[in-house]
PDB file of N, CA, C, O and CB in Angstrom:
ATOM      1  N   UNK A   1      12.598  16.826   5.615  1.00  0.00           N
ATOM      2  CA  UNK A   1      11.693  17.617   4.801  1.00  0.00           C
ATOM      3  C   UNK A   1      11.715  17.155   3.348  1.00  0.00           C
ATOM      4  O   UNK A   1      10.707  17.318   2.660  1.00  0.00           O
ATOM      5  CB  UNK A   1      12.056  19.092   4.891  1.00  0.00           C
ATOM      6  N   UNK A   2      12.694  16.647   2.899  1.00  0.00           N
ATOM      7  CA  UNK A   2      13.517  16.361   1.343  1.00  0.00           C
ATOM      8  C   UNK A   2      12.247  15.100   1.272  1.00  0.00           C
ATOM      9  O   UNK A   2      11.166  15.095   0.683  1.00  0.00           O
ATOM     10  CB  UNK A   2      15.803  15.695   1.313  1.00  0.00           C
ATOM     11  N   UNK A   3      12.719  14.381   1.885  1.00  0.00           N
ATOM     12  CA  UNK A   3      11.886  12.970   2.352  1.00  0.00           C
ATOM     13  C   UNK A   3      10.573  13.294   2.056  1.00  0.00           C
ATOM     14  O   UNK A   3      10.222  12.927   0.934  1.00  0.00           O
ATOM     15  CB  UNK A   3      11.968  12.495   4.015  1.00  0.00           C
ATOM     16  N   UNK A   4       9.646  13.935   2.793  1.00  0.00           N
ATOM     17  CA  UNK A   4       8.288  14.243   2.712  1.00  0.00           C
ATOM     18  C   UNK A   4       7.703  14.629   1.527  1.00  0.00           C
ATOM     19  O   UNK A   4       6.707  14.040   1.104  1.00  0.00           O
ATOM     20  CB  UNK A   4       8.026  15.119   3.508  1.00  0.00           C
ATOM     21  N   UNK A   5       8.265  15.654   0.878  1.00  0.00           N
ATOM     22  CA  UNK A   5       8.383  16.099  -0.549  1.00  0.00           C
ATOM     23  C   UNK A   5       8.277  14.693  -1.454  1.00  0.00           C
ATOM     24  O   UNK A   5       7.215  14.163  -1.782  1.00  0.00           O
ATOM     25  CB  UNK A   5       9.912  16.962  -0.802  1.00  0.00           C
ATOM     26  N   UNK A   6       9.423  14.281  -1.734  1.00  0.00           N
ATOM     27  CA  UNK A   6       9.417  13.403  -2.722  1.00  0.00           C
ATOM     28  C   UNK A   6       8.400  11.799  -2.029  1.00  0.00           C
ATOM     29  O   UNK A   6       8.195  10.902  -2.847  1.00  0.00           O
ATOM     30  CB  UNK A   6      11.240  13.184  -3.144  1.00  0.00           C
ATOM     31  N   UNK A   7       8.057  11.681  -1.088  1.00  0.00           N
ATOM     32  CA  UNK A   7       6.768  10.707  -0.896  1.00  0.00           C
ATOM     33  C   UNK A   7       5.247  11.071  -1.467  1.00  0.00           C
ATOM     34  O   UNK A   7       4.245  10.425  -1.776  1.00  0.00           O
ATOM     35  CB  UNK A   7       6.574  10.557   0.659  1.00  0.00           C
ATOM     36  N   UNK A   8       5.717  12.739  -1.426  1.00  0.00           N
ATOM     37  CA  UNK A   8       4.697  13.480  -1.851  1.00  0.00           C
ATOM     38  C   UNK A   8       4.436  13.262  -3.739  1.00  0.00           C
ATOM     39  O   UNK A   8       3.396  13.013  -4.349  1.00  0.00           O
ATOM     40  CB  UNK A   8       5.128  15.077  -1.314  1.00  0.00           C
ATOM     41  N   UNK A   9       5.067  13.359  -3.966  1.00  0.00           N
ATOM     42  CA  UNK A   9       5.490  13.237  -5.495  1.00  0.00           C
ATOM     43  C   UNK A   9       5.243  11.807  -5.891  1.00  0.00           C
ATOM     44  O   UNK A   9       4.510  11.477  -6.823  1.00  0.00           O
ATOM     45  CB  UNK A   9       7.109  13.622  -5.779  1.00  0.00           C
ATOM     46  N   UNK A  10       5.905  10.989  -5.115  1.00  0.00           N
ATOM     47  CA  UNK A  10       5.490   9.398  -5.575  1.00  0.00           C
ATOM     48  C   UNK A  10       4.262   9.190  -5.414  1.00  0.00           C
ATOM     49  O   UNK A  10       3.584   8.754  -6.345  1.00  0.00           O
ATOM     50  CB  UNK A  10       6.122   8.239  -4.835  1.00  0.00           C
ATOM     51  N   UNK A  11       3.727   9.469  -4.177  1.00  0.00           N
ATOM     52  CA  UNK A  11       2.175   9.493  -4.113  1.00  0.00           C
ATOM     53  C   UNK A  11       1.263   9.990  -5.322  1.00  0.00           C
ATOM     54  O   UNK A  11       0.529   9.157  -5.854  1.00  0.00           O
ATOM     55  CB  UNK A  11       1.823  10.365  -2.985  1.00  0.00           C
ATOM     56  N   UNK A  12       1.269  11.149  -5.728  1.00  0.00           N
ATOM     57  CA  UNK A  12       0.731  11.332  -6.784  1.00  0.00           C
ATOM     58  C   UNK A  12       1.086  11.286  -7.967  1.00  0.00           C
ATOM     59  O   UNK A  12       0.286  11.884  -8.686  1.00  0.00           O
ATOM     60  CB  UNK A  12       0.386  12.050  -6.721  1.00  0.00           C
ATOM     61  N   UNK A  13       2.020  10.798  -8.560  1.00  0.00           N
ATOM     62  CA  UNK A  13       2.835   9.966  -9.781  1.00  0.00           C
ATOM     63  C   UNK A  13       1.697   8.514  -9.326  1.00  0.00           C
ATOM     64  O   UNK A  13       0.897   7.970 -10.087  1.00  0.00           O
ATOM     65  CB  UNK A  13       5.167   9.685  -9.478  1.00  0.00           C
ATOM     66  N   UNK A  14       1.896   8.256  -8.246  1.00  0.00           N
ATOM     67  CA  UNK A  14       0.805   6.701  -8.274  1.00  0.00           C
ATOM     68  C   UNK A  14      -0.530   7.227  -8.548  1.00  0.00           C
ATOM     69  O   UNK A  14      -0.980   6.764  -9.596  1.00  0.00           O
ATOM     70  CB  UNK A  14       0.650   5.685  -6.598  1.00  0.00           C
ATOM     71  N   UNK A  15      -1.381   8.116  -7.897  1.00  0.00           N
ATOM     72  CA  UNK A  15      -2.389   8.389  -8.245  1.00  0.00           C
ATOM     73  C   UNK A  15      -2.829   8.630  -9.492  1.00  0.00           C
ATOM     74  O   UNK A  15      -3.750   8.046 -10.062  1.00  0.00           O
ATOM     75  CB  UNK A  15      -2.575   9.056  -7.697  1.00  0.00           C
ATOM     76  N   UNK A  16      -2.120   9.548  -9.928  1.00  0.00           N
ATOM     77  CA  UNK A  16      -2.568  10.111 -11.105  1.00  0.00           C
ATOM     78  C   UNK A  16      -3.252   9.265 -12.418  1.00  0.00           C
ATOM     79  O   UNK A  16      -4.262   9.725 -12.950  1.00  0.00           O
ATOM     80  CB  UNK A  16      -1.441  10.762 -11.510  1.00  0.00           C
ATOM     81  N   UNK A  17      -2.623   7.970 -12.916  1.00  0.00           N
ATOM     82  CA  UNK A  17      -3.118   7.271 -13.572  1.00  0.00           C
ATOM     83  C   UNK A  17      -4.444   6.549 -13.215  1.00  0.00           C
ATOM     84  O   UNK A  17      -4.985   5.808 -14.036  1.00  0.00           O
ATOM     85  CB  UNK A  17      -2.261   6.654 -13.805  1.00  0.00           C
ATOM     86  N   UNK A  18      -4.973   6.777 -11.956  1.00  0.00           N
ATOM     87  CA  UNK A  18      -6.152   5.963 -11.398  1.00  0.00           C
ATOM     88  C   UNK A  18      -6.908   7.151 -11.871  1.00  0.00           C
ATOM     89  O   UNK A  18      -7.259   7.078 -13.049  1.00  0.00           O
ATOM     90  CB  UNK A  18      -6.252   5.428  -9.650  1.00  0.00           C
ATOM     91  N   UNK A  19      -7.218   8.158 -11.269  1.00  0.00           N
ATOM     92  CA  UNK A  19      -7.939   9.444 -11.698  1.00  0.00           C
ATOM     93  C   UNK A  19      -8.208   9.672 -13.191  1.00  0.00           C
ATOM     94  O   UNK A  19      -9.382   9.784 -13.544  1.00  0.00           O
ATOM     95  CB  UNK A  19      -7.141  10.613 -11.240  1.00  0.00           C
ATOM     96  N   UNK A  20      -6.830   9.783 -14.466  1.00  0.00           N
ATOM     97  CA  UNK A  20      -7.570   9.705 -15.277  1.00  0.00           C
ATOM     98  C   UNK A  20      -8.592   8.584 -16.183  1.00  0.00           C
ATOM     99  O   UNK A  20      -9.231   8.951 -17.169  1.00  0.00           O
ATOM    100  CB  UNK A  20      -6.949  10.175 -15.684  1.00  0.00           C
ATOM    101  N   UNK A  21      -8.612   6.957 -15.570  1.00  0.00           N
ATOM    102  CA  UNK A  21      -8.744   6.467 -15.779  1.00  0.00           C
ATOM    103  C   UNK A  21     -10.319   6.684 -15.400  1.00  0.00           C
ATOM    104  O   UNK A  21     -11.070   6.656 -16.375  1.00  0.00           O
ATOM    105  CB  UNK A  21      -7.887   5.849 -15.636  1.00  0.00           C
ATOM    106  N   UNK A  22     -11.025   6.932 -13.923  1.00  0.00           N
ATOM    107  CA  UNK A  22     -12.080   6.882 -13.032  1.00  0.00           C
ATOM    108  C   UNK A  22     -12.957   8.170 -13.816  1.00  0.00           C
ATOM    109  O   UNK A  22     -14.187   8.224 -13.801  1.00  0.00           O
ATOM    110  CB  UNK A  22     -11.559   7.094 -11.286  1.00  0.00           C
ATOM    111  N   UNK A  23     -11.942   9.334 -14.596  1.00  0.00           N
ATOM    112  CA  UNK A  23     -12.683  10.244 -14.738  1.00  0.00           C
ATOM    113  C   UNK A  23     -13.258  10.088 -16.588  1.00  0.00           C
ATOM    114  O   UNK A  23     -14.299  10.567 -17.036  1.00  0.00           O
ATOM    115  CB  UNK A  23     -11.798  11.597 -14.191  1.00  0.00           C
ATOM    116  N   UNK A  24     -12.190   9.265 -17.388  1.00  0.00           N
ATOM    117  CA  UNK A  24     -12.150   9.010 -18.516  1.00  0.00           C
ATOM    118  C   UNK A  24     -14.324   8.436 -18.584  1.00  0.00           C
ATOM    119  O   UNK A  24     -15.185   8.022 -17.807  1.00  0.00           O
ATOM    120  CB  UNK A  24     -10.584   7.745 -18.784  1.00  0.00           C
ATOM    121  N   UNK A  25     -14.201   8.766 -19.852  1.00  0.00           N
ATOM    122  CA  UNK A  25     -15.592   8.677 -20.604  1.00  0.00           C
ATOM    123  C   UNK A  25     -15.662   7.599 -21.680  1.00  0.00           C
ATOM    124  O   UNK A  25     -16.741   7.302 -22.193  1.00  0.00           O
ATOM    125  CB  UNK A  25     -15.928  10.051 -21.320  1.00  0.00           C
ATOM    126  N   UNK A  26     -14.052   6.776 -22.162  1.00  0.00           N
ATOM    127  CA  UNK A  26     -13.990   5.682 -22.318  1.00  0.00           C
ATOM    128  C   UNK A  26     -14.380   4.578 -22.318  1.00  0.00           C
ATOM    129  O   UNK A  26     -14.502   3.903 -23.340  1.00  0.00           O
ATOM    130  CB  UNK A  26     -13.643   5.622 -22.117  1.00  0.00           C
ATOM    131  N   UNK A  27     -14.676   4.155 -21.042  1.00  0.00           N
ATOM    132  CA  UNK A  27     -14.940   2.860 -20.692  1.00  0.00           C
ATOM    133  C   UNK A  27     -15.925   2.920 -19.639  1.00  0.00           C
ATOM    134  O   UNK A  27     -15.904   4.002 -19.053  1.00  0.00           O
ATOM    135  CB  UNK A  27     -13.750   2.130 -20.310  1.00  0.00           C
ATOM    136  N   UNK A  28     -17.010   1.877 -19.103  1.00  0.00           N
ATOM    137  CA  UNK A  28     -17.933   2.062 -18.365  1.00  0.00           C
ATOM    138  C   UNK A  28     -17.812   0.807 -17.311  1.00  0.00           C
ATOM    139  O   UNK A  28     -16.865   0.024 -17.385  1.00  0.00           O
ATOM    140  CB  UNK A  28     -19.175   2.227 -19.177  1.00  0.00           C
ATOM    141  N   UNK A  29     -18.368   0.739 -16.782  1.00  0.00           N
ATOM    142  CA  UNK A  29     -19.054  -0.493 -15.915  1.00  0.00           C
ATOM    143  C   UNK A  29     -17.870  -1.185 -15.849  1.00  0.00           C
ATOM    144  O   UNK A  29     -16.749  -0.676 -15.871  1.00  0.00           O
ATOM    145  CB  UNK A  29     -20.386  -1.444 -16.585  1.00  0.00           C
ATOM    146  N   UNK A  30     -18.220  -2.728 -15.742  1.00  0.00           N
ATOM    147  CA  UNK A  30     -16.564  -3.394 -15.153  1.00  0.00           C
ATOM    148  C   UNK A  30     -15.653  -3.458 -15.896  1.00  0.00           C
ATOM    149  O   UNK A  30     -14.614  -4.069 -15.648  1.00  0.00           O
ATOM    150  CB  UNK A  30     -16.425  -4.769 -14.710  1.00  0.00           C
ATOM    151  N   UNK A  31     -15.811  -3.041 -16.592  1.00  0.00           N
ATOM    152  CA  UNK A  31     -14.672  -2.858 -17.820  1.00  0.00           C
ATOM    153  C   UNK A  31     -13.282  -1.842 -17.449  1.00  0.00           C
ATOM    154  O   UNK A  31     -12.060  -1.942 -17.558  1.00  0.00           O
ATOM    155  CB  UNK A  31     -15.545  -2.062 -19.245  1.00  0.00           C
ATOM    156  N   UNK A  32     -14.398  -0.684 -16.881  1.00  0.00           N
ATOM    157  CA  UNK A  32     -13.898   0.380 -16.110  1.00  0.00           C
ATOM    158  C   UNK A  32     -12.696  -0.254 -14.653  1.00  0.00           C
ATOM    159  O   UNK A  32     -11.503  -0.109 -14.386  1.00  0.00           O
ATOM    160  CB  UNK A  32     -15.454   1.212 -15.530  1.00  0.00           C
ATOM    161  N   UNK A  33     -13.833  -0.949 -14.060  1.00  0.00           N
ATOM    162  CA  UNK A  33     -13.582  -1.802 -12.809  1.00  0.00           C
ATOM    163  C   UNK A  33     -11.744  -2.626 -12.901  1.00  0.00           C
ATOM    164  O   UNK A  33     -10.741  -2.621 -12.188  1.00  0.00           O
ATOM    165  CB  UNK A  33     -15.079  -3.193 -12.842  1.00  0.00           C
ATOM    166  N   UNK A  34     -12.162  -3.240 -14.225  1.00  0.00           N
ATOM    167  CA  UNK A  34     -10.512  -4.215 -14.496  1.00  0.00           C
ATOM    168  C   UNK A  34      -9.717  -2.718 -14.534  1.00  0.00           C
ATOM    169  O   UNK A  34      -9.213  -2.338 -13.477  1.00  0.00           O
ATOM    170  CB  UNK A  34     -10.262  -5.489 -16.519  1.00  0.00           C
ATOM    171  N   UNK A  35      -9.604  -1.904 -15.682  1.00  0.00           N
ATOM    172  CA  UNK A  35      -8.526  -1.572 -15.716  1.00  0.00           C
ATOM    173  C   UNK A  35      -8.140  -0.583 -14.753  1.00  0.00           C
ATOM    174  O   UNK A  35      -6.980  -0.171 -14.745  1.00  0.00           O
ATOM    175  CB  UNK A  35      -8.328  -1.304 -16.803  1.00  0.00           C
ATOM    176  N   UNK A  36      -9.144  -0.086 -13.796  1.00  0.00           N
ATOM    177  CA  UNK A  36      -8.874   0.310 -12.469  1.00  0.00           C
ATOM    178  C   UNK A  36      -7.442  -0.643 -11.631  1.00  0.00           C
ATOM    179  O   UNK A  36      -6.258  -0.447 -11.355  1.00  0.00           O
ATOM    180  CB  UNK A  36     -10.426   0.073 -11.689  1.00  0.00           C
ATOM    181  N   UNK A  37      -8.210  -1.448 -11.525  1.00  0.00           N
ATOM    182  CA  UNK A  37      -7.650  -2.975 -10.935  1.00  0.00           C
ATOM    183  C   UNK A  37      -6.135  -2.617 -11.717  1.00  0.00           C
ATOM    184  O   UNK A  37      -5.313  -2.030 -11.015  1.00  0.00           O
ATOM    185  CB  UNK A  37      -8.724  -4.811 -11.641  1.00  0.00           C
ATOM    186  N   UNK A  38      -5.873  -2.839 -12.667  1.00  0.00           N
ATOM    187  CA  UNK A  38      -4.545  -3.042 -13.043  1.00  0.00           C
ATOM    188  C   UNK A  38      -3.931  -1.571 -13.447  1.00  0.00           C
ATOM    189  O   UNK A  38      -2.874  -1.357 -14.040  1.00  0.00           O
ATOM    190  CB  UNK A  38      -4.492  -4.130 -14.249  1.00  0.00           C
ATOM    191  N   UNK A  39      -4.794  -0.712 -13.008  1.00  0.00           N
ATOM    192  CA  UNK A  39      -3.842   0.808 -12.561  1.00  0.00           C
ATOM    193  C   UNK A  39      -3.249   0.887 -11.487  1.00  0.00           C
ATOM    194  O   UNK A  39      -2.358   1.674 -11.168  1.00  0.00           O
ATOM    195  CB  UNK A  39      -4.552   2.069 -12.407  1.00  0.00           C
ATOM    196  N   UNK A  40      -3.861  -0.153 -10.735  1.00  0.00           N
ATOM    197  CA  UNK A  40      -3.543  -0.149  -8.889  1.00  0.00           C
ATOM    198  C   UNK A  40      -2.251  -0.983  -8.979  1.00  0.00           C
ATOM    199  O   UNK A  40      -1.370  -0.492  -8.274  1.00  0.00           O
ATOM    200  CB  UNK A  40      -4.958  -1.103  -7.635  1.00  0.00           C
ATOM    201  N   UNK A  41      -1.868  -2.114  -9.643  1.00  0.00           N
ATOM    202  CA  UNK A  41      -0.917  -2.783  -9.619  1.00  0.00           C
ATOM    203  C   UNK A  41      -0.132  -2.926 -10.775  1.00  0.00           C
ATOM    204  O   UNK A  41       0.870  -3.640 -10.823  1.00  0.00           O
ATOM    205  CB  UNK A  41      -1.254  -3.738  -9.208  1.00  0.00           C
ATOM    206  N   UNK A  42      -0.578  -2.249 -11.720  1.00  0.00           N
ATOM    207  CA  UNK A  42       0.703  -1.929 -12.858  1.00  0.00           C
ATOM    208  C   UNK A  42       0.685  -0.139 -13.540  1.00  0.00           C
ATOM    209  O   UNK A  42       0.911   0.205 -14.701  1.00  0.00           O
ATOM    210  CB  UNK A  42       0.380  -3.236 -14.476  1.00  0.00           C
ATOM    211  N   UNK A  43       0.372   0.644 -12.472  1.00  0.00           N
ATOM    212  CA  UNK A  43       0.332   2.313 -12.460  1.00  0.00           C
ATOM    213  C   UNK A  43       0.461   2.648 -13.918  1.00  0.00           C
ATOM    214  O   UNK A  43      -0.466   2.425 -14.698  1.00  0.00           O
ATOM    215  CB  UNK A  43       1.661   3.113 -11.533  1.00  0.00           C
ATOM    216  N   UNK A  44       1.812   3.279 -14.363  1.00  0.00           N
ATOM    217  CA  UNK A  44       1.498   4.308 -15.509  1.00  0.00           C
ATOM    218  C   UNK A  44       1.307   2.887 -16.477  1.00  0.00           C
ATOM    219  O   UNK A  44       0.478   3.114 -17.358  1.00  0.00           O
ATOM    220  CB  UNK A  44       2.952   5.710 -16.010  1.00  0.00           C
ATOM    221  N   UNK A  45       1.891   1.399 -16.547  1.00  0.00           N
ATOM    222  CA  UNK A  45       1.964   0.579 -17.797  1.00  0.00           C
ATOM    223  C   UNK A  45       0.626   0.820 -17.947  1.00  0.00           C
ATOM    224  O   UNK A  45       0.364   1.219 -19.081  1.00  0.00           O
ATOM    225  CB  UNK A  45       2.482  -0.999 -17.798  1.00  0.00           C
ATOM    226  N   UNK A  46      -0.805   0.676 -16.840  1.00  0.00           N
ATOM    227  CA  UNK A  46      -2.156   0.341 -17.593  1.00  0.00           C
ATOM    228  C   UNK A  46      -2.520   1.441 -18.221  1.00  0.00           C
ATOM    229  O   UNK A  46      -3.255   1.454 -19.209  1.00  0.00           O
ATOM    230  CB  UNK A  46      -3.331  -0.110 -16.743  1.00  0.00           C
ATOM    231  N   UNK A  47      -2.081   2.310 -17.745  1.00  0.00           N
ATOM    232  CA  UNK A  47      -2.759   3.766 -18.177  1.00  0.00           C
ATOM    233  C   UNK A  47      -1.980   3.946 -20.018  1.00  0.00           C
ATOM    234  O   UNK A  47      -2.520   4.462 -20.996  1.00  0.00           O
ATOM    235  CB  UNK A  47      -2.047   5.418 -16.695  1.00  0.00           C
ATOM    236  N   UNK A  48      -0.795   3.401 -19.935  1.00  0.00           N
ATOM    237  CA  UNK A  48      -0.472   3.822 -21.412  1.00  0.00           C
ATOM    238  C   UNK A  48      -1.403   2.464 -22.279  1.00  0.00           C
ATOM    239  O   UNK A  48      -2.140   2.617 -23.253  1.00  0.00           O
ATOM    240  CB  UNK A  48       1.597   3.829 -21.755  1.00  0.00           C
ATOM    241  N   UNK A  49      -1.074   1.129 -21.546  1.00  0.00           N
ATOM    242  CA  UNK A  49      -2.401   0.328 -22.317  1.00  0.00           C
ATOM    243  C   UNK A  49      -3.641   0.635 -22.450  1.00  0.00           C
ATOM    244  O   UNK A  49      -4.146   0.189 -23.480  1.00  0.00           O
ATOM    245  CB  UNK A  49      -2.685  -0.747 -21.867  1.00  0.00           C
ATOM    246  N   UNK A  50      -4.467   1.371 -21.633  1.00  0.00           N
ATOM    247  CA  UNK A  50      -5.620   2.068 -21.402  1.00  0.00           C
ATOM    248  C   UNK A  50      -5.745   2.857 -22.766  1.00  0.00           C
ATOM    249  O   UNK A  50      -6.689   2.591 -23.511  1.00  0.00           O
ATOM    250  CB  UNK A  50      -5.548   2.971 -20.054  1.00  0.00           C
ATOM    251  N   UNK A  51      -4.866   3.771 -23.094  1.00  0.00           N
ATOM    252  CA  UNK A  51      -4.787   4.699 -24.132  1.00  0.00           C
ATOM    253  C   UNK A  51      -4.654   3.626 -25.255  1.00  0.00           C
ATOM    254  O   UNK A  51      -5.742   3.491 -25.814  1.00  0.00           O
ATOM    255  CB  UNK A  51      -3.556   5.835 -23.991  1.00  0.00           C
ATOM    256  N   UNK A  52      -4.135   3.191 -25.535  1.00  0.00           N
ATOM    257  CA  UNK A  52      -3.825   2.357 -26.812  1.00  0.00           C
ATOM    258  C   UNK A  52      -4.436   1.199 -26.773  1.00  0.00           C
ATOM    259  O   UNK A  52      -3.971   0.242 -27.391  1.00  0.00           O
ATOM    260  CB  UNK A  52      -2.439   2.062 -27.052  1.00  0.00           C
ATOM    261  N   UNK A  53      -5.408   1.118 -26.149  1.00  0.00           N
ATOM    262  CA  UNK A  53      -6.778  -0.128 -26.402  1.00  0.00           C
ATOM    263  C   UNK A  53      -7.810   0.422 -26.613  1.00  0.00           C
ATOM    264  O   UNK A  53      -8.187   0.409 -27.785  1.00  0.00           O
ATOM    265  CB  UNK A  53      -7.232  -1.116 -25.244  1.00  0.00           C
ATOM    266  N   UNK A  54      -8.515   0.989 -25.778  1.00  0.00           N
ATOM    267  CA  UNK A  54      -9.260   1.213 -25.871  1.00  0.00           C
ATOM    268  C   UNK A  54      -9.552   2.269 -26.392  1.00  0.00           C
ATOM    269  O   UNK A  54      -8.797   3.241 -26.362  1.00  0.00           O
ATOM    270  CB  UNK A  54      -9.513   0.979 -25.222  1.00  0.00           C
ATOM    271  N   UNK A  55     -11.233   2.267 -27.227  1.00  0.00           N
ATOM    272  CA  UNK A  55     -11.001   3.336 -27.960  1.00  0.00           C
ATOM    273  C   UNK A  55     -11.563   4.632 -27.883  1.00  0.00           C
ATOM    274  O   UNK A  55     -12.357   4.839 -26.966  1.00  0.00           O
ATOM    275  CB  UNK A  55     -11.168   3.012 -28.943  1.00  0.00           C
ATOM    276  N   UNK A  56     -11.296   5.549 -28.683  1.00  0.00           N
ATOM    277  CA  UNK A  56     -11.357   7.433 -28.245  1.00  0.00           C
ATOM    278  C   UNK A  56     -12.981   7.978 -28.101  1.00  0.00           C
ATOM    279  O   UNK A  56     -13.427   8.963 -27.514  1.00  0.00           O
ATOM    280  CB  UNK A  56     -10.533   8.619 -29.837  1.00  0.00           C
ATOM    281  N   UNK A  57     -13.611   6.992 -28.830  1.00  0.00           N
ATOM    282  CA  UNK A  57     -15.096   7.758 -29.008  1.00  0.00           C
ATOM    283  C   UNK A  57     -15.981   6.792 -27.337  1.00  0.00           C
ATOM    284  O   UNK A  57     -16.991   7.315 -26.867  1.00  0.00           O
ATOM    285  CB  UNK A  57     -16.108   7.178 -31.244  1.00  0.00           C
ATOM    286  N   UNK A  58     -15.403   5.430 -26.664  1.00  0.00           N
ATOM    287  CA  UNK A  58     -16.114   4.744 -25.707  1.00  0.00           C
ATOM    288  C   UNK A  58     -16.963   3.975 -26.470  1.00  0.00           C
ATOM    289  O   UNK A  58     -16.525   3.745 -27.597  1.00  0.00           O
ATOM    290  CB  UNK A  58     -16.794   5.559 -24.731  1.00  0.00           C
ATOM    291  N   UNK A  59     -18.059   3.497 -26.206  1.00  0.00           N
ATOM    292  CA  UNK A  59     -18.287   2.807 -26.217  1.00  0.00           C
ATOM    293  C   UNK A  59     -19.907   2.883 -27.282  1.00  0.00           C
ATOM    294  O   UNK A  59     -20.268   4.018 -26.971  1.00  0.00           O
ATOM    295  CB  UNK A  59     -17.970   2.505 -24.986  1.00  0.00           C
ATOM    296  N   UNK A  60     -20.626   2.540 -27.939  1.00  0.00           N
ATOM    297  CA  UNK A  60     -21.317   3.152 -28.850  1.00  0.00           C
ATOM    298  C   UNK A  60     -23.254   2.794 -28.655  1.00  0.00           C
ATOM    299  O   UNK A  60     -23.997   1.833 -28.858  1.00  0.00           O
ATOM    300  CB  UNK A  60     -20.541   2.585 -30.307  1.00  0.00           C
ATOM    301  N   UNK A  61     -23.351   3.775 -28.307  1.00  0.00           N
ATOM    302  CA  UNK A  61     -25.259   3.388 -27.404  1.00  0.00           C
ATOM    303  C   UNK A  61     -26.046   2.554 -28.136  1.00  0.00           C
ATOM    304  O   UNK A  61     -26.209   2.589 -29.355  1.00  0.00           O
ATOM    305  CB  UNK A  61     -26.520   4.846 -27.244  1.00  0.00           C
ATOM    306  N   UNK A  62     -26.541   1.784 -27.331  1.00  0.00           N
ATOM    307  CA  UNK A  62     -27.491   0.791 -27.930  1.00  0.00           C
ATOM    308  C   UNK A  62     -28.724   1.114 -28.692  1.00  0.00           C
ATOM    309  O   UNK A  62     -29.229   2.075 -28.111  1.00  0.00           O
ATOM    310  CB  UNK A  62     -27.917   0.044 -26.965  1.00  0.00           C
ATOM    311  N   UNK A  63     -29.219   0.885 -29.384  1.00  0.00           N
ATOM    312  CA  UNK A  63     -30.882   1.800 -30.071  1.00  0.00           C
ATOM    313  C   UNK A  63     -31.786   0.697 -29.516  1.00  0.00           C
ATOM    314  O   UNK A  63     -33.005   0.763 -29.669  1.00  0.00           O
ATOM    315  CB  UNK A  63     -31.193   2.016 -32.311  1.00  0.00           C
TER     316      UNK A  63
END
């Protein structure tokens, strides 16, 4: 049962950084796509690079 629990926990400790990344208003199009990509294979590191690159307002509309 101990077991199940904490797979449970790792599981979403992995997720979690993909989600706020997918839901973030940040970044768009493949831009979005890469750092997806390197949430999948470097979890919380992209997500704290995510935060500290890119920037807070996204991306700025074209006229």
């Amino acid at each position: 049962m101990t077991e199940i629990v904490f797979l449970i926990i790792v599981l979403c400790a992995y997720i979690f950084p993909i989600m706020i990344i997918l839901n973030s208003k940040r970044s768009q199009g493949h831009e979005k796509n890469g750092w997806l990509v390197g949430a999948i294979f470097f979890s919380w590191v992209a997500l704290i690079l995510y935060f500290s690159i890119v920037p807070k307002q996204g991306h700025a509309k074209k006229k």
